[in-house]
DSSP file (Angstrom, degrees, kcal/mol; ACC not computed):
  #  RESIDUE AA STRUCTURE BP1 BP2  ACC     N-H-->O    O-->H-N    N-H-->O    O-->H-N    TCO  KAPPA ALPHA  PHI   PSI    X-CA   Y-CA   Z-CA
    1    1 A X              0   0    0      0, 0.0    19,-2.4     0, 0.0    20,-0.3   0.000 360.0 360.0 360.0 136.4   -3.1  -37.8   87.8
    2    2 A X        -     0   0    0      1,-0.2    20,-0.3    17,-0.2     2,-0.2   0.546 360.0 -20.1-100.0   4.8   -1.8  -39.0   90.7
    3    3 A X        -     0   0    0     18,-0.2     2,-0.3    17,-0.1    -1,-0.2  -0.927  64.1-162.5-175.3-178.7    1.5  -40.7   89.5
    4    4 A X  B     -a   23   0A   0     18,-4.3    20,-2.2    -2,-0.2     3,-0.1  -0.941  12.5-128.2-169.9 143.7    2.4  -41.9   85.7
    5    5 A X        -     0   0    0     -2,-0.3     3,-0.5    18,-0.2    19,-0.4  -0.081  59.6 -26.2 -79.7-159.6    5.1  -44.5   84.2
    6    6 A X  S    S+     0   0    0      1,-0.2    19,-0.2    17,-0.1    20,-0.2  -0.038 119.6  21.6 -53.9 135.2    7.6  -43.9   81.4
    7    7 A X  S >  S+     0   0    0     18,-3.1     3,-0.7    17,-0.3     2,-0.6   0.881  74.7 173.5  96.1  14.3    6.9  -41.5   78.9
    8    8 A X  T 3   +     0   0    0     -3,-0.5    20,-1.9    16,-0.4    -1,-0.2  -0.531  63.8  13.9-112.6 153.6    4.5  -39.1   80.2
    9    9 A X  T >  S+     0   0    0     -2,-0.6     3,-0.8     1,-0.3     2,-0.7   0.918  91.4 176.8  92.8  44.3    3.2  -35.9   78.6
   10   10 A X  T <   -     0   0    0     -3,-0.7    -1,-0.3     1,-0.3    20,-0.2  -0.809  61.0  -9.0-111.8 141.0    4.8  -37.4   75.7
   11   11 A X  T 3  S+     0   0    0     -2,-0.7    -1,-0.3     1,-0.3     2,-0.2   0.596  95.2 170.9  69.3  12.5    4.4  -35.5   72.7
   12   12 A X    <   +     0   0    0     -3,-0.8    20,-2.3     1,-0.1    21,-1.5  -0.422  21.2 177.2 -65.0 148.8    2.1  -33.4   74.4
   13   13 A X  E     +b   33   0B   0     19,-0.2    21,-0.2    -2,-0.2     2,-0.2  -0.407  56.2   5.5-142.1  49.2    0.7  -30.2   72.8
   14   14 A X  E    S+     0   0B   0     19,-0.6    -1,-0.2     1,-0.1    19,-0.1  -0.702  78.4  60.1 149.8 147.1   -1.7  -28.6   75.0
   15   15 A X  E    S-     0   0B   0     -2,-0.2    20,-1.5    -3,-0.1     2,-0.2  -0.456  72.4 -90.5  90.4-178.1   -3.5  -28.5   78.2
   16   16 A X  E     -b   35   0B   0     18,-0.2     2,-0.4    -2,-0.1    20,-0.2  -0.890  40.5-171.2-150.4 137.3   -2.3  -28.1   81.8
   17   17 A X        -     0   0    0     18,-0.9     2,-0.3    -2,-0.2    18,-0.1  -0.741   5.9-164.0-124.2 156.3   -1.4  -32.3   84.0
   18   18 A X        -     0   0    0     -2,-0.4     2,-0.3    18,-0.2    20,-0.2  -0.762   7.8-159.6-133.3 130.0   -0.7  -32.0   87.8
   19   19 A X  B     -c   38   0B   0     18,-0.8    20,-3.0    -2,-0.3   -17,-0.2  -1.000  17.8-176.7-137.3 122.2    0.8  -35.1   88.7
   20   20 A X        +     0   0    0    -19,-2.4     2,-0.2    -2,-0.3   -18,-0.2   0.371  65.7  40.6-107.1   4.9    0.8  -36.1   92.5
   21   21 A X  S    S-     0   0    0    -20,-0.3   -18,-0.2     1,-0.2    -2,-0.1  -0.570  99.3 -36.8-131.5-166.6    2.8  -39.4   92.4
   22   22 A X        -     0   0    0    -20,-0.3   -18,-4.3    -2,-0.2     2,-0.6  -0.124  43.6-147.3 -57.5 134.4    5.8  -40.8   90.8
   23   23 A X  B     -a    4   0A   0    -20,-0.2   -18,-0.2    -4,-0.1     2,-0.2  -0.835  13.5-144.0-107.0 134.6    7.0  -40.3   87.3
   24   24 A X        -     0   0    0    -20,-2.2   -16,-0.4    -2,-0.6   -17,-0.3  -0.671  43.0 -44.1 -89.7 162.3    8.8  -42.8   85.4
   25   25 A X  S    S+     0   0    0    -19,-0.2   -18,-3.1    -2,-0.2    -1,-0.1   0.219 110.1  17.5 -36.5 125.9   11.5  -42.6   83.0
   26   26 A X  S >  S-     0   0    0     21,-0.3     3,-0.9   -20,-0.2    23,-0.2   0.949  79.1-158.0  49.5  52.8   12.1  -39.8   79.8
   27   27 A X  B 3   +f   49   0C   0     21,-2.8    23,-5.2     1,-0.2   -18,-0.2  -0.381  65.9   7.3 -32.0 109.8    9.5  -37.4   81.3
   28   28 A X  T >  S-     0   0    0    -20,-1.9     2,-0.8     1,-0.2     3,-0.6   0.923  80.4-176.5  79.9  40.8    8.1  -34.8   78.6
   29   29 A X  T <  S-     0   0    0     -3,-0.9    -1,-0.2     1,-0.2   -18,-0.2  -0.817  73.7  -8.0 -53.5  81.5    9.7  -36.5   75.3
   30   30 A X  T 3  S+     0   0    0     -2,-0.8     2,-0.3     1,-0.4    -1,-0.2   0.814  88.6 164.0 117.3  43.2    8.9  -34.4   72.2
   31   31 A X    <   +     0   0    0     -3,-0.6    -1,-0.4   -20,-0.2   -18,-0.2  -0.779   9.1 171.0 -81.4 148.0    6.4  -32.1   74.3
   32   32 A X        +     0   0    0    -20,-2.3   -19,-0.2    -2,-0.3     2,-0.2   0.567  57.1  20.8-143.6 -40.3    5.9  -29.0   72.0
   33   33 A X  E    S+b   13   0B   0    -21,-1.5   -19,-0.6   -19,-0.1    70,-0.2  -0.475  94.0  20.6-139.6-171.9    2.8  -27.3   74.1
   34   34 A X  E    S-     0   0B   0    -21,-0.2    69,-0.6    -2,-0.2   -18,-0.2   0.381  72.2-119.6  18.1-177.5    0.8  -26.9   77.5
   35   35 A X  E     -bD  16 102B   0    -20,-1.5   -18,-0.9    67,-0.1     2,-0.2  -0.897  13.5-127.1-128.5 165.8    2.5  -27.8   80.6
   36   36 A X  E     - D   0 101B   0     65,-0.8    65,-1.0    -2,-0.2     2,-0.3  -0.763   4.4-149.3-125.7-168.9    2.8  -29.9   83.6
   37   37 A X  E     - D   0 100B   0     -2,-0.2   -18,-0.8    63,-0.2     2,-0.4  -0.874  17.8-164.8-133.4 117.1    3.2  -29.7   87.3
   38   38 A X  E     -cD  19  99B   0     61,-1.3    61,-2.7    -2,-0.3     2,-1.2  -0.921  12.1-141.8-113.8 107.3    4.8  -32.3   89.0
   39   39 A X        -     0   0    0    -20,-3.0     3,-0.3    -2,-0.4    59,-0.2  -0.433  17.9-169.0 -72.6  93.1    4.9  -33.0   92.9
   40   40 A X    >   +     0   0    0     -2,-1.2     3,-6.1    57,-0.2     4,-0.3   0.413  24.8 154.8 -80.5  31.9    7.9  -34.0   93.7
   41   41 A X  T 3  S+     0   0    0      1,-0.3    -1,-0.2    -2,-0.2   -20,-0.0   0.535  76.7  45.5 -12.7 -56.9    7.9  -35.4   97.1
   42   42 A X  T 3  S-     0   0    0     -3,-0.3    -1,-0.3     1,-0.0    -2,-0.1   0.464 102.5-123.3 -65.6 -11.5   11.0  -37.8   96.9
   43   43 A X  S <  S+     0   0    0     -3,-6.1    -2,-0.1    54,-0.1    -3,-0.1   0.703  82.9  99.1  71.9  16.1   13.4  -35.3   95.0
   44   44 A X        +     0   0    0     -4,-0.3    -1,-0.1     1,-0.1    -3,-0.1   0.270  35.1 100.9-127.3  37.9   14.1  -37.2   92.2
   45   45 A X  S >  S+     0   0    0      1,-0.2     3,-1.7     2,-0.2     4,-0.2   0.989  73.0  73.3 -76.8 -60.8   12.0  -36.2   89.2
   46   46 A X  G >  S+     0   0    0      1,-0.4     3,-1.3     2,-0.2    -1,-0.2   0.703 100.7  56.7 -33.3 -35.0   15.2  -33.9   87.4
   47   47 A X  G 3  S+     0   0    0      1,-0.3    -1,-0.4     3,-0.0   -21,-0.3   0.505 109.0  39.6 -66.8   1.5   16.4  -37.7   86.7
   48   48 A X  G <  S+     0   0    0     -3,-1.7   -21,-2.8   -23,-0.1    -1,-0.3   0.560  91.9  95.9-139.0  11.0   13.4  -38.7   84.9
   49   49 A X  B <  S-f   27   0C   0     -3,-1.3     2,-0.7    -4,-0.2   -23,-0.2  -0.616  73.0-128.6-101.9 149.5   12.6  -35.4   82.7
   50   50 A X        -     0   0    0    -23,-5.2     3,-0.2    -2,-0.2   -20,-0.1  -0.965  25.8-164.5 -89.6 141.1   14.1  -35.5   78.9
   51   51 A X    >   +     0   0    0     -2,-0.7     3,-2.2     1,-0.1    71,-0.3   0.684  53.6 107.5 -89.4 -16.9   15.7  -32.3   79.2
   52   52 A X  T 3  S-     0   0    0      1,-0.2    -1,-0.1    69,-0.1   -23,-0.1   0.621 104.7  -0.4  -9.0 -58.2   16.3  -31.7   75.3
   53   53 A X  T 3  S+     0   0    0    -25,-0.2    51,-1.5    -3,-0.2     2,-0.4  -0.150 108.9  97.8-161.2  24.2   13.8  -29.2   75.1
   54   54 A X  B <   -G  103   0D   0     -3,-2.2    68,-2.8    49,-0.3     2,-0.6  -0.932  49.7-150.2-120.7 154.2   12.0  -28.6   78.5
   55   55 A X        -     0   0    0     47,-3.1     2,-0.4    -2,-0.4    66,-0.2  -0.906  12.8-156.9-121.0 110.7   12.6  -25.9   81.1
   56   56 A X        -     0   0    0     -2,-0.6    64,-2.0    64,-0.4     2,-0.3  -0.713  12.0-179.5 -85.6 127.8   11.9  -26.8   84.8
   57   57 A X        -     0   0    0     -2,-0.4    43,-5.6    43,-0.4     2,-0.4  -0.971  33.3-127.9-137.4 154.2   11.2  -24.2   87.3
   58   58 A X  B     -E   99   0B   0     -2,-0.3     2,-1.4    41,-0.2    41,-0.2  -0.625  54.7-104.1 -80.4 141.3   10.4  -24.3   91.4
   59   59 A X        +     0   0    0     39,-1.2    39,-0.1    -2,-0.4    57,-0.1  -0.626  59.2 158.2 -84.9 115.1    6.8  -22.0   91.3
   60   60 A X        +     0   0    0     -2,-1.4     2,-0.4    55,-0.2     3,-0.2   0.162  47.1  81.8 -99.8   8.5    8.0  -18.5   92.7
   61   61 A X  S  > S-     0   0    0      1,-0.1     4,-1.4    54,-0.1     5,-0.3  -0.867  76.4-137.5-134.8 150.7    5.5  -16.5   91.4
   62   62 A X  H  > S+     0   0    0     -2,-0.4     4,-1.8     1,-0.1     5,-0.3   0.737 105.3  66.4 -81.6 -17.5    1.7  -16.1   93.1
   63   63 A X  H  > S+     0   0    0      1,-0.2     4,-0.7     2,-0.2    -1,-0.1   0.918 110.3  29.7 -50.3 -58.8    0.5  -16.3   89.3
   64   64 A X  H  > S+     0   0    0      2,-0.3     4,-4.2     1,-0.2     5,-0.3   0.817 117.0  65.3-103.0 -55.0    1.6  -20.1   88.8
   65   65 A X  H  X S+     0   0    0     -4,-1.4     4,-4.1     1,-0.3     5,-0.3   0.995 104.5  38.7 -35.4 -66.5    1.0  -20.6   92.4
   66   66 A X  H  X S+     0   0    0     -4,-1.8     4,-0.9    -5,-0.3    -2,-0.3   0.934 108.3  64.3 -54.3 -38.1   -2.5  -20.0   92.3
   67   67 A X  H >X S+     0   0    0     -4,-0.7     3,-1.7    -5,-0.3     4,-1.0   0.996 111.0  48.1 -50.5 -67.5   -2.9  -22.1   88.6
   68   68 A X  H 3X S+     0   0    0     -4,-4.2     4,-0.6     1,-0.3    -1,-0.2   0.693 105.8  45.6 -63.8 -30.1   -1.8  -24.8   90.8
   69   69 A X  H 3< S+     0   0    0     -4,-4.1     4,-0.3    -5,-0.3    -1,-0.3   0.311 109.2  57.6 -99.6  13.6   -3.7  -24.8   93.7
   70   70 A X  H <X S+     0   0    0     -3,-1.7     4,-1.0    -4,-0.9    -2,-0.2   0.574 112.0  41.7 -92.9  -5.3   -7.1  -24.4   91.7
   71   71 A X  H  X S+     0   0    0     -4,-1.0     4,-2.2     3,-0.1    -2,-0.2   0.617 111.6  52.6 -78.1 -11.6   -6.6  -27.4   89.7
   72   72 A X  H  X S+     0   0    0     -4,-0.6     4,-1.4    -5,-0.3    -2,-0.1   0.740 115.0  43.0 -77.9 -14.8   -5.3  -29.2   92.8
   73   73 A X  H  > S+     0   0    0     -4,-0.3     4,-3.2     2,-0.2     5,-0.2   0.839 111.9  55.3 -74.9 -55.7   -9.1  -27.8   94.6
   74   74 A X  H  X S+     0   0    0     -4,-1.0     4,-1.8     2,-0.2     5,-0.3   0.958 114.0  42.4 -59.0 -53.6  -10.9  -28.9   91.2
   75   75 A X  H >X S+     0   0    0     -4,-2.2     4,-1.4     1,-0.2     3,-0.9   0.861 117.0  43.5 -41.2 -76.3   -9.1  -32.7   91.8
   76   76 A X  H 3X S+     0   0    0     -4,-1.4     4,-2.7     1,-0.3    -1,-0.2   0.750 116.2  50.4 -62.5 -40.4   -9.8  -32.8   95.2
   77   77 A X  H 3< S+     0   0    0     -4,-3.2     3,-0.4     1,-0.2    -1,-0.3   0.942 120.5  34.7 -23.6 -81.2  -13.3  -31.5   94.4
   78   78 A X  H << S+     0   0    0     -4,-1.8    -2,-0.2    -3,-0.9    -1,-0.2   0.501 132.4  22.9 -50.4 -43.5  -13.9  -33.9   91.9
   79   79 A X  H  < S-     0   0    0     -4,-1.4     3,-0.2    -5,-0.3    -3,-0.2   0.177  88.9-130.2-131.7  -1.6  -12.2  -37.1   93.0
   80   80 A X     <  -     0   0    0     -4,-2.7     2,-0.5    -3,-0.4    -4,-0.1   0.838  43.6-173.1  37.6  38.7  -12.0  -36.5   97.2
   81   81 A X     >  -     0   0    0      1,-0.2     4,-0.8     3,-0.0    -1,-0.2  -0.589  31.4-153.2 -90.6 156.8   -8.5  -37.5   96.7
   82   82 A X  T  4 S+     0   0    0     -2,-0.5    -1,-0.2     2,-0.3    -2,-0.1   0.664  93.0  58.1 -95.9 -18.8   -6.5  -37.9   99.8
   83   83 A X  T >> S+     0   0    0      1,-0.2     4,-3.1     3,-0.1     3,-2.3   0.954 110.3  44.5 -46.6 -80.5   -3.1  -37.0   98.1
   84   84 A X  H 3> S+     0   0    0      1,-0.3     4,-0.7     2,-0.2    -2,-0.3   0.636 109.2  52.0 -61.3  -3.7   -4.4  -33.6   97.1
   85   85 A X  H 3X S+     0   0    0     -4,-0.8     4,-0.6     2,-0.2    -1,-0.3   0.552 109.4  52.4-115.8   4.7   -6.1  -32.6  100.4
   86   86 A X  H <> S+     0   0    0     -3,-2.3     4,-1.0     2,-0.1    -2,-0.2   0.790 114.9  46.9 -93.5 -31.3   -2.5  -33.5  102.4
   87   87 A X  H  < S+     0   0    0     -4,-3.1     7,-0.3     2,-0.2     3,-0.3   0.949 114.1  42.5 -43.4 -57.2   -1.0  -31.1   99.8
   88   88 A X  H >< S+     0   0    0     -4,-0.7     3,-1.2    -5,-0.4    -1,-0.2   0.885 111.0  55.2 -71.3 -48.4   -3.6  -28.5  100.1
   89   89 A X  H 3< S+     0   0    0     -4,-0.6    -1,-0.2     1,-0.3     3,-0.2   0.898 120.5  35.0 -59.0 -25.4   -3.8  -28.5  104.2
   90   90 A X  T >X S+     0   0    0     -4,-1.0     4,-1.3    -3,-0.3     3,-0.5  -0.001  81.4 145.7-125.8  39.5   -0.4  -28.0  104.3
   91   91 A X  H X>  +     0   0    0     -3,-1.2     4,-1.6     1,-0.2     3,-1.2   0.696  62.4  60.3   3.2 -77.4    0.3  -25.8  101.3
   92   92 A X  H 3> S+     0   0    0      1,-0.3     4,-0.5    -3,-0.2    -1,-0.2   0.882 113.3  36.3 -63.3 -47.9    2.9  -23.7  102.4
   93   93 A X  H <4 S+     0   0    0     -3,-0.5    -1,-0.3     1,-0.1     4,-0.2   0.813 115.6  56.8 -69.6 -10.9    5.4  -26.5  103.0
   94   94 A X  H X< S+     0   0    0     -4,-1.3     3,-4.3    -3,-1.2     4,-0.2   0.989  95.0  65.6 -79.6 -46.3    4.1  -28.8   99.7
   95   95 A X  H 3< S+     0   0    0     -4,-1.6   -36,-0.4     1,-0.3     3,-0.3   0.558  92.5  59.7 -55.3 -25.5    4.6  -26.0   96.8
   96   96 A X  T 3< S+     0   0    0     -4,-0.5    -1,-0.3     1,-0.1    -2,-0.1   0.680 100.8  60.2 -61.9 -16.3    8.3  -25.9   97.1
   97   97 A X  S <  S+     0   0    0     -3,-4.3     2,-0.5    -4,-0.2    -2,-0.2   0.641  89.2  83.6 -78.7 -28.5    8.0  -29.4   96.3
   98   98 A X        -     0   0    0     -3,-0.3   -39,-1.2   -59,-0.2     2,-0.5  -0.715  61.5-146.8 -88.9 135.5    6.4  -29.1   93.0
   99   99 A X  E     -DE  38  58B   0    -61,-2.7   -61,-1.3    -2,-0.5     2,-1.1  -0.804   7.7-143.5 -92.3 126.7    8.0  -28.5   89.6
  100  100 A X  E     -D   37   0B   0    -43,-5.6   -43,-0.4    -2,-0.5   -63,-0.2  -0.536  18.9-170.7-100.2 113.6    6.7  -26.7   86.9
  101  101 A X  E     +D   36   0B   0     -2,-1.1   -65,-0.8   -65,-1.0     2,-0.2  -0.489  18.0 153.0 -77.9 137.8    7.6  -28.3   83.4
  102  102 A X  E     -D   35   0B   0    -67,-0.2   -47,-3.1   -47,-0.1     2,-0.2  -0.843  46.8-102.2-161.2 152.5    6.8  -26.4   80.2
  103  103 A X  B >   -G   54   0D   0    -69,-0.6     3,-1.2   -70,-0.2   -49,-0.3  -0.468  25.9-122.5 -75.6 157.4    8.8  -26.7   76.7
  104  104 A X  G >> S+     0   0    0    -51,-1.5     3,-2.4     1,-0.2     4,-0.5   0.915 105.3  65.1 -78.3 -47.3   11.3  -24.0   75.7
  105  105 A X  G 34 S+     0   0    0    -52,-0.3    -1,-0.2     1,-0.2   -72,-0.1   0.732 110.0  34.0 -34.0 -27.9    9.6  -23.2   72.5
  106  106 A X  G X4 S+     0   0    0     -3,-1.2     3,-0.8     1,-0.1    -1,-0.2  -0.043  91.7 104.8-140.5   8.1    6.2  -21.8   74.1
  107  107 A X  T <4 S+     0   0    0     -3,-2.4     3,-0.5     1,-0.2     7,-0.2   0.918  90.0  40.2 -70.6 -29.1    8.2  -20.1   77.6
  108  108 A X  T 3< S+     0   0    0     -4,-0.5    -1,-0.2     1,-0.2    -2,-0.1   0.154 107.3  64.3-113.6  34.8    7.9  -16.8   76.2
  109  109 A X  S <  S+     0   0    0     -3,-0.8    -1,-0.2     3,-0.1    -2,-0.1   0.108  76.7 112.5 -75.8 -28.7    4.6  -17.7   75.2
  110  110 A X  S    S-     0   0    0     -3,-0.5     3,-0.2    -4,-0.1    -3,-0.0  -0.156  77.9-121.6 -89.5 166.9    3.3  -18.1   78.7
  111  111 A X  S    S+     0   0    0      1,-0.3     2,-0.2     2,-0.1    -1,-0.1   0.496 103.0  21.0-100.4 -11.6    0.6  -15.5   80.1
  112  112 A X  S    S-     0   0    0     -5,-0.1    -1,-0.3     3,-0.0     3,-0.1  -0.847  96.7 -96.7-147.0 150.3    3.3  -14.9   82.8
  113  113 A X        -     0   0    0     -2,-0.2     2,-0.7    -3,-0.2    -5,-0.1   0.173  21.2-120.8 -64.1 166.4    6.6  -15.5   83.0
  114  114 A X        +     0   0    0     -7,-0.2     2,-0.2   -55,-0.0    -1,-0.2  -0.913  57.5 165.4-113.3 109.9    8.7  -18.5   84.5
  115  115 A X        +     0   0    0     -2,-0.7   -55,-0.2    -3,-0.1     3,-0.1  -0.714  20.1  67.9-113.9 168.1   10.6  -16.1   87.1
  116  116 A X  S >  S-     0   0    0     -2,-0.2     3,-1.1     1,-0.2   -56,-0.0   0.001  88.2 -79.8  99.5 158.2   13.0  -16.8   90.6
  117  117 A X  T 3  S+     0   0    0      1,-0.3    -1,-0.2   -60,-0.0   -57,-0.0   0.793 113.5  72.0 -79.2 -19.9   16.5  -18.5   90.5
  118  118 A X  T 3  S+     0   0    0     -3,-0.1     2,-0.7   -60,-0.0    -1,-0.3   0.276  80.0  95.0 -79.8  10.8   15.7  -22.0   90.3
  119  119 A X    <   +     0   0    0     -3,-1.1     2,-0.3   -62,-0.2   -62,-0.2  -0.776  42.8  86.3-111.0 152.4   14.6  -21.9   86.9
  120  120 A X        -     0   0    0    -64,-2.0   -64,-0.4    -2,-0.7     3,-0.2  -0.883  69.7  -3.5 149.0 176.2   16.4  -22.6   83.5
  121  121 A X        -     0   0    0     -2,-0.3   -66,-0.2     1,-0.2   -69,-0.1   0.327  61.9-109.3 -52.4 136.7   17.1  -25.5   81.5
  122  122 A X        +     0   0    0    -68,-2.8     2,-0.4   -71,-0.3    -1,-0.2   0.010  35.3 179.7 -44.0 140.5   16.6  -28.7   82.0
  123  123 A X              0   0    0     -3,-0.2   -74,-0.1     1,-0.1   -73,-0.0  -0.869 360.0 360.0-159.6 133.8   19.4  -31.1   82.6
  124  124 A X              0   0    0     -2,-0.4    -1,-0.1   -77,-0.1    -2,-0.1   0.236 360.0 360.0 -60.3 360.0   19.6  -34.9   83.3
């Protein structure tokens, strides 16, 4: 996806979204499963997540890293989009930019851990 209104990933339970554009309002409401990754370019997704029951992390880790930039290669693959191949040329500065959303229930769950100081609970 390259951006989404109010309300997304809501009630999701499964799967993996990368979202390259704006999010709208009460982000990840009653999400139970999978996760997303959200490019945040403007800085102001933490304002738009419900935090009830998600945990936001910066990606530290090469594990997550890499999950991200092979569905951001399958998009660009797939869809030639021009969003994902200015992310991807410039990699090293864009990946600080993204946040990786996943619900608290299913964090220790995960096939590797959500590591590095910037992660912990969500908060509004």
């Amino acid at each position: 996806m390259e951006g989404c209104g109010s309300n997304g990933c809501e009630y999701m339970t499964g799967g993996t979204v990368v979202i390259l554009g704006s999010v709208g309002s009460n982000f990840g409401a009653g999400m139970t499963g999978g996760m997303a990754f959200i490019f945040d370019e403007k800085g102001n997704f933490p304002g738009n997540v419900n935090p009830a029951t998600l945990e936001l992390a910066r990606i530290t880790s090469s594990y997550w890293a890499d999950h991200l930039k092979s569905h951001l290669e399958k998009h660009l693959h797939y869809t030639g989009s021009t969003i994902a191949a200015r992310i991807l040329d410039d990699w090293n500065k864009s990946l600080p930019l993204f946040w990786h959303v996943v619900p608290t229930e299913i964090v220790n769950t995960l096939p590797h851990p959500l590591t590095g100081e910037n992660t912990g609970k969500a908060t509004a």
